[in-house]
VEXLOPA-162250 format. One line per 4 residues: number of its first residue (from 1); for each residue x, y, z of C-alpha. Coordinates in nm, 4 decimals. Layout:
BEGIN
NUM> X Y Z; ...
This chain:
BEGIN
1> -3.2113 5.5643 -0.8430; -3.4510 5.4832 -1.1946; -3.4971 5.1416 -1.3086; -3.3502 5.0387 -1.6223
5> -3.6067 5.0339 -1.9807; -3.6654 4.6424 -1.9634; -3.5324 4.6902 -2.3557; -3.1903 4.7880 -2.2630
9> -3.1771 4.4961 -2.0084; -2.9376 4.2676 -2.2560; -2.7668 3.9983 -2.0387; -2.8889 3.6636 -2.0352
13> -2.6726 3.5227 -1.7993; -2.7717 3.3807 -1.4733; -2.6189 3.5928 -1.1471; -2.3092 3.4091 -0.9772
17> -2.3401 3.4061 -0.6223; -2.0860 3.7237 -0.5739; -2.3367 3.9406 -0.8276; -2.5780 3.7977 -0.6227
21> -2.4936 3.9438 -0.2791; -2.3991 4.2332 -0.4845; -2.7901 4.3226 -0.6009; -2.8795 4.2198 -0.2353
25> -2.6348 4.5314 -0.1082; -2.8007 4.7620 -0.3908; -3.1379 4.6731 -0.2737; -3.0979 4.7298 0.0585
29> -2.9411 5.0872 0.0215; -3.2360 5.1624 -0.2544; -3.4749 5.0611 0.0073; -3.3083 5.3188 0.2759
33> -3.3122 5.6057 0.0085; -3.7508 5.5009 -0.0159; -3.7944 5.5255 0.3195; -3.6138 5.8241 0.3742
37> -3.7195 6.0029 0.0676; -4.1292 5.9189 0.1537; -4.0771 6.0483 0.5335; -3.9025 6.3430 0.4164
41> -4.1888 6.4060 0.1616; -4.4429 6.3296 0.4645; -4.3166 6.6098 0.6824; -4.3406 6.9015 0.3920
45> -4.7145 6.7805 0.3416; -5.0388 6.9270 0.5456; -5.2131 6.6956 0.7798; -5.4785 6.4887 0.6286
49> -5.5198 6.1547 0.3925; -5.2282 6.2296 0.1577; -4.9909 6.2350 0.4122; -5.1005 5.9076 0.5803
53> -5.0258 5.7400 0.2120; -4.7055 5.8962 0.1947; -4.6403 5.7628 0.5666; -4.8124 5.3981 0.4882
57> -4.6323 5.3771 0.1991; -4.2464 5.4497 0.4149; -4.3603 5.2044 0.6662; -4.4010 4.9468 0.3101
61> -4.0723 5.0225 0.2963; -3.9331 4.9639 0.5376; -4.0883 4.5747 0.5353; -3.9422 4.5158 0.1812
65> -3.5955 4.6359 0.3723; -3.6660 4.3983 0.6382; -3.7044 4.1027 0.2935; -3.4052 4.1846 0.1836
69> -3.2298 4.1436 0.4842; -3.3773 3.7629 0.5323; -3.2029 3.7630 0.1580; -2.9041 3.8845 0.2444
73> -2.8902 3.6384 0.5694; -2.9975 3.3917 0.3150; -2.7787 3.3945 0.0178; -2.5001 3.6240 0.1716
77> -2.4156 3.5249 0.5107; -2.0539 3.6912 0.5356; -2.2206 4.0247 0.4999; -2.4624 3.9689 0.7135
81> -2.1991 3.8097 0.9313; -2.0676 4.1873 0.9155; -2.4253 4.3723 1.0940; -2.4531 4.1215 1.3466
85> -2.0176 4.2334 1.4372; -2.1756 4.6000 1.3922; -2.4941 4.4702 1.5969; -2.2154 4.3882 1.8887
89> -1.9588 4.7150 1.8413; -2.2529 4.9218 1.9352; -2.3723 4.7406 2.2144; -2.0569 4.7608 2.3860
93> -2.0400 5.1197 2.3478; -2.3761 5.1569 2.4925; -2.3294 4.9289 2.7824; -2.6384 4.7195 2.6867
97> -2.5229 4.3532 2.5626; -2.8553 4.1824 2.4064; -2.7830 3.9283 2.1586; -2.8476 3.9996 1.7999
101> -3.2275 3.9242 1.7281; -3.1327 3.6346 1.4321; -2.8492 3.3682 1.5197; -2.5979 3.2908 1.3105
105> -2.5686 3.0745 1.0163; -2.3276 2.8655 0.7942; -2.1515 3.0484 0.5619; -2.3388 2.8743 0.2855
109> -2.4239 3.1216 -0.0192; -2.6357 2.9279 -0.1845; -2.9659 2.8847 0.0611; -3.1956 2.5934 0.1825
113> -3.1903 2.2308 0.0012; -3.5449 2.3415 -0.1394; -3.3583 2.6198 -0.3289; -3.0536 2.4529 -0.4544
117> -2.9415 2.0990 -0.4909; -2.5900 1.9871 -0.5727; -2.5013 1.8301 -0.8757; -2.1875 1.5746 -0.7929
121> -2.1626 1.4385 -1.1351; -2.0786 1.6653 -1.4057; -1.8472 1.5409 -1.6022; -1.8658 1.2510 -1.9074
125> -1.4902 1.2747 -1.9405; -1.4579 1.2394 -1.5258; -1.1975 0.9627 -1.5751; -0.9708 1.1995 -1.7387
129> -0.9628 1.4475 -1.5381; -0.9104 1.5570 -1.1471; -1.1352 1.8787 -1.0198; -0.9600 2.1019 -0.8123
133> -1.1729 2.4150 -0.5886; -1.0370 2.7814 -0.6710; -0.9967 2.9366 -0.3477; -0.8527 3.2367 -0.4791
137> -1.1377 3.5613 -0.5441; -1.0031 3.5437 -0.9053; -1.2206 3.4652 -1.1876; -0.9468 3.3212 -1.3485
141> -0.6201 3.1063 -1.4011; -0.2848 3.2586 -1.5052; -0.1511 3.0855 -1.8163; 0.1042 2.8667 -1.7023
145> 0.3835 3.0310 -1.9167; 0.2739 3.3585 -1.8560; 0.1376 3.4241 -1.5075; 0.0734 3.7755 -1.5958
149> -0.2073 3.6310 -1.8264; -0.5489 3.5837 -1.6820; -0.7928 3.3299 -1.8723; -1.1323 3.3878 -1.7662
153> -1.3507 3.0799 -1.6110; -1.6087 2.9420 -1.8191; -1.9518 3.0264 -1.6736; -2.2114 2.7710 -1.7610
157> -2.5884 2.8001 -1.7619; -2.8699 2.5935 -1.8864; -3.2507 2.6727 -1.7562; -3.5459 2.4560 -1.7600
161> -3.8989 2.4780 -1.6653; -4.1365 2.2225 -1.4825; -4.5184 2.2665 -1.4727; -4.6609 2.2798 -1.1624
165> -4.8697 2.0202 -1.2070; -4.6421 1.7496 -1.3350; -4.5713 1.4580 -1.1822; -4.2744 1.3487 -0.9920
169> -4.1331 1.0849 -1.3306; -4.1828 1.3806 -1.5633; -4.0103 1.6333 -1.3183; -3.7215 1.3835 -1.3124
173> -3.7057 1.3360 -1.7049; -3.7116 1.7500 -1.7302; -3.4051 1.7406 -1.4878; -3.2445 1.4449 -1.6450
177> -3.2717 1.6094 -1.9883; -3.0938 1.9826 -1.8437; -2.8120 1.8053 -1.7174; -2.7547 1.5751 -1.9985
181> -2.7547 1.9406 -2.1947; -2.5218 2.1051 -1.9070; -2.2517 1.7962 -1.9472; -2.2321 1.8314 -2.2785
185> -2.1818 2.1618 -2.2684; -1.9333 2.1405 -1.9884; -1.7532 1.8697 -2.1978; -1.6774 2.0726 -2.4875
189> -1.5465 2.3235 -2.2751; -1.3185 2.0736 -2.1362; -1.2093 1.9189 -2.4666; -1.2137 2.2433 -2.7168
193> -1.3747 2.5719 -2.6296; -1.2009 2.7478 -2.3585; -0.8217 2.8490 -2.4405; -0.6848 2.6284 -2.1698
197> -0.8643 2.2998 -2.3594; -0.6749 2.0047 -2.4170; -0.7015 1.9993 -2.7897; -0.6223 2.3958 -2.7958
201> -0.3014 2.3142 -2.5489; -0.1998 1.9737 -2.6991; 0.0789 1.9481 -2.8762; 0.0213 1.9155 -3.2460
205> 0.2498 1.7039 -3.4474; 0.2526 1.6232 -3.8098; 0.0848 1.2565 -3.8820; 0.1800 1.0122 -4.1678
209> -0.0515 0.8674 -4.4318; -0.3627 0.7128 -4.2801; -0.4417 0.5828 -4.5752; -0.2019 0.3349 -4.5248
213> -0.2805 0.0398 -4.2684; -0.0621 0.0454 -3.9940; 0.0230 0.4092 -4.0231; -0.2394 0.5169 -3.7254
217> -0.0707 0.2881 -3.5126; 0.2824 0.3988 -3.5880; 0.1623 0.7713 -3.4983; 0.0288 0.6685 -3.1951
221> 0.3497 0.5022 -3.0910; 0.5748 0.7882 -3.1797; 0.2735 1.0359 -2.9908; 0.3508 0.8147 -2.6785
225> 0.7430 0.8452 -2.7027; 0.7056 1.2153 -2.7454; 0.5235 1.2248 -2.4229; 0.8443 0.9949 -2.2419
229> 1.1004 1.2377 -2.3584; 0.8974 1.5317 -2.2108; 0.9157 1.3295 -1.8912; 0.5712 1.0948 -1.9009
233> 0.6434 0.7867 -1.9072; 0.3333 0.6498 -1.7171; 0.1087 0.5156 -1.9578; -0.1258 0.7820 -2.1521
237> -0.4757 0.7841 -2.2280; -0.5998 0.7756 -2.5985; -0.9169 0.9572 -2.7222; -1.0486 0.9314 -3.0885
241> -1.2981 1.0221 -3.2917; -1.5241 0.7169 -3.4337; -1.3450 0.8011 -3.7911; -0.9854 0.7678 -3.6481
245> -1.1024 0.4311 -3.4382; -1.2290 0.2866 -3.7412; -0.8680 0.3307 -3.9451; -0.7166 0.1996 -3.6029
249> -0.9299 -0.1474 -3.6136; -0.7324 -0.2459 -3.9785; -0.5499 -0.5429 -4.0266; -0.1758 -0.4650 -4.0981
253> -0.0953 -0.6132 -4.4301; 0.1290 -0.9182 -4.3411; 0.0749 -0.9109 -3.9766; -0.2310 -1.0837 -3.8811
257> -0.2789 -0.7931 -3.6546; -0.4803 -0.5022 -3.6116; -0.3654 -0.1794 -3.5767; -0.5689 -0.1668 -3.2039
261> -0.4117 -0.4578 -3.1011; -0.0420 -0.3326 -3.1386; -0.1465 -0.0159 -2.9700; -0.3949 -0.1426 -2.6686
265> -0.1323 -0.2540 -2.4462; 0.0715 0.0485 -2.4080; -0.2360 0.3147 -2.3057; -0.4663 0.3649 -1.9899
269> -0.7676 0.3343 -2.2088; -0.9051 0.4078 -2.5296; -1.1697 0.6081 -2.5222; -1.3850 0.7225 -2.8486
273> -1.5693 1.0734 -2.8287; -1.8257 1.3355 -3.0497; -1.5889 1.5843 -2.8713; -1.2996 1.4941 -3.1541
277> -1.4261 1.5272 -3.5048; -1.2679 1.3908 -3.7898; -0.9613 1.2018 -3.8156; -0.7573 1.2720 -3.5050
281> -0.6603 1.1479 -3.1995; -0.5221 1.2794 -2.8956; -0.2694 1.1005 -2.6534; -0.2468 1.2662 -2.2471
285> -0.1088 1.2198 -1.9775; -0.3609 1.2653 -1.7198; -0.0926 1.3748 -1.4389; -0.0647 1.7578 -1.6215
289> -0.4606 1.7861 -1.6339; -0.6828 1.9573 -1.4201; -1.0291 2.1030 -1.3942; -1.0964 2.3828 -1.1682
293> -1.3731 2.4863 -1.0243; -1.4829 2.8314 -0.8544; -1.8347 2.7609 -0.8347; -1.9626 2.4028 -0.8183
297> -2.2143 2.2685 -1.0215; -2.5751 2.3508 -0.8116; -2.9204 2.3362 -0.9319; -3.1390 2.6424 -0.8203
301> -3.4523 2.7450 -0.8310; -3.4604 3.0609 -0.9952; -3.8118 3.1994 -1.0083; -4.1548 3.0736 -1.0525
305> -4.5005 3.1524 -1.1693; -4.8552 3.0433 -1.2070; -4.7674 2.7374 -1.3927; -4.3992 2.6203 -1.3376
309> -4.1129 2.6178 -1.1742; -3.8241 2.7405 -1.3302; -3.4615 2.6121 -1.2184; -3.0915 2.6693 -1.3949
313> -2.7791 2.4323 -1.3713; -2.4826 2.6644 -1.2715; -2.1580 2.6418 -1.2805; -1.8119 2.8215 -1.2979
317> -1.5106 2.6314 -1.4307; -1.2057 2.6499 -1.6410; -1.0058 2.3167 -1.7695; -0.6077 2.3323 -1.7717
321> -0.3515 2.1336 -1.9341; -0.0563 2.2680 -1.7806; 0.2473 2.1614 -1.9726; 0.1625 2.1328 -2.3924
325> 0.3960 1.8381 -2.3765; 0.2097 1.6360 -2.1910; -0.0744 1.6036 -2.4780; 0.0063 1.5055 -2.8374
329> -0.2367 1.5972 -3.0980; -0.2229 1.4791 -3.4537; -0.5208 1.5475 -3.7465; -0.5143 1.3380 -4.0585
333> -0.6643 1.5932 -4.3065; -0.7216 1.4276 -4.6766; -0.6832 1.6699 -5.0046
C-alpha cells in the first residue's frame, strides 16, 4: 500500500460519517500488512541491533492498530459491534466465555460531545418547511415522477478556525459567524440550487404587466386558484423578492387600496427573501414540501494544531417539492 503525492490529493470535501468508518477499515488492514511485513523482515535478518529496530518498530505497530481500533469503537460502533459478535463466536468454540475486554456502546457515529455538537437550528426558511430523517442507505431521493431517477443529496460544508487562545465571546462570534454562512448556504439549496428546489419544481406561469398597479395582485390571486384546482385549497404561503413587494404595496388606481391589502387575507404569510431575485414571487403550499435529511446538521472538531482549533458544520440534505402543482412561480421580466 503507497501513500498518495499530497499534489494529486484534490477533494476538498469533508468525510461523511460512512467514508469515515470506511478509512477506519483501510487503516486497520494497512496496519496488519506493517506488522506483518516488519516481523517477516525481522526473521530473514541476523541477530543483532538491526533486527531489534525492525522488531521495535512491529511492536509500534501494532499500538497504532490498537488507535485505530479506539477509532473505530469511537466513530464506527456497528463495526466494532461486529469483533466483539466475532470476540463471542470464538469463545464458544473454545469453551472459554470471558467477556470482551471493552463494553459496548451506543450506536452513535459521531463520538463524545467534546467532538461534535448538534446544530438544531438550521434553517431561515424553517416555517416553510417540515424535515424528514432518510432512513434508507441511499444518498438520494427518486424523482417523484420517475422513481427510477436518483437526485443526489446536497452535502454541505463550511470550516472555521478558533485560536487557542481566544476567549470564550470570540469563540462564540467565530461559531456564530460559520453557521450564519452554513444557513445561508443551506437556504439556497432549499430555495434554488439543488434540482428538487422549489423555484426549479414550481410551476411557472406567465404573469401580466407589473407595470400596471393592481396587476401583482391579480397574479397572485389567479397563482392561488391554480393551486385549488390542483387540489390545495388550504391557504398558501407567499415569498417575494424586496422588488416584487415593493410593486405589491401600490395603491390601485380608484380603489383606495393597496395591492397587499387585497392579497394579505387569503395567504399563510408573506414572507420577503434575498433567496428570490428580481421581480417574482412564488405561491406554496407547504403540505407538498419537505426537507430531508440523511445526515443532521453536527459541528465537529476536525483537527487541530499549535494555534487553533479547527471545526466544520456538516450536513447532508436534499429539499423536495413533490407535486409541481403545488408551487406557482411567476417572473416579471421588463424589455
Amino acid at each position: 500500500m503507497f501513500s498518495k503525492d499530497p499534489s494529486e490529493l484534490v477533494r476538498t470535501k469533508v468525510l461523511d460519517n460512512e467514508e469515515i468508518s470506511r478509512s477506519i477499515r483501510l487503516a486497520l488492514s494497512a496496519e496488519l500488512d506493517a506488522i506483518n511485513f516488519y516481523l517477516q523482515q525481522s526473521k530473514l535478518m541476523p541477530e543483532g541491533s538491526f533486527r531489534k529496530v525492525h522488531e521495535d518498530i512491529a511492536k509500534e505497530e501494532v499500538t497504532h492498530f490498537g488507535e485505530f481500533m479506539r477509532l473505530m469503537y469511537e466513530y464506527a460502533p456497528g463495526d466494532f459491534e461486529k469483533i466483539r459478535g466475532g470476540w463471542k463466536a470464538a469463545s464458544d468454540l473454545l469453551g472459554k466465555h470471558e467477556e470482551f475486554p471493552m463494553k459496548a456502546r451506543d450506536q452513535d457515529p459521531h463520538g463524545s460531545k467534546e467532538a461534535v455538537e448538534p446544530y438544531s437550528k438550521p434553517f431561515k426558511l424553517h416555517y416553510l418547511t417540515d424535515v424528514e430523517e432518510i432512513r434508507w442507505s441511499q444518498d438520494g431521493l427518486p424523482l417523484p415522477e420517475d422513481n427510477q431517477k436518483i437526485i443526489p443529496l446536497s452535502q454541505v460544508s463550511v470550516e472555521y478556525d478558533v485560536h487557542k487562545h481566544s476567549d470564550s465571546q470570540y469563540k462564540k462570534m467565530e461559531e456564530e459567524m460559520a453557521l450564519r454562512k452554513f444557513d445561508a448556504t443551506v437556504n439556497k439549496i432549499i430555495m434554488s440550487d439543488h434540482e428538487l428546489s422549489l423555484l426549479k419544481r414550481a410551476t411557472e406561469i406567465k404573469p401580466g404587466d407589473w407595470s400596471k398597479s393592481g396587476n401583482v395582485a391579480k397574479d397572485i390571486v389567479k397563482a392561488i386558484e391554480f393551486l385549488s384546482d390542483s387540489g390545495y385549497s388550504e391557504r398558501p404561503e407567499l415569498i417575494m423578492s424586496s422588488t416584487s413587494y415593493e410593486l405589491l404595496v401600490r395603491e390601485v388606481e380608484s380603489t383606495g387600496q393597496t395591492e397587499i391589502e387585497m392579497v394579505k387575507d387569503l395567504v399563510q404569510g408573506i414572507h420577503v427573501t434575498p433567496l428570490i431575485k428580481e421581480d417574482q414571487f412564488l405561491v406554496l403550499a407547504r403540505e407538498s414540501f419537505r426537507v430531508f435529511i440523511k445526515t443532521f446538521p453536527e459541528i465537529r472538531k476536525i483537527r487541530e494544531d499549535v494555534s487553533s482549533d479547527h471545526y466544520v458544520i456538516y450536513a447532508k440534505l436534499a429539499p423536495m417539492l413533490f407535486d409541481r402543482r403545488s408551487a406557482v412561480r411567476m417572473a416579471w421580466k421588463t424589455k
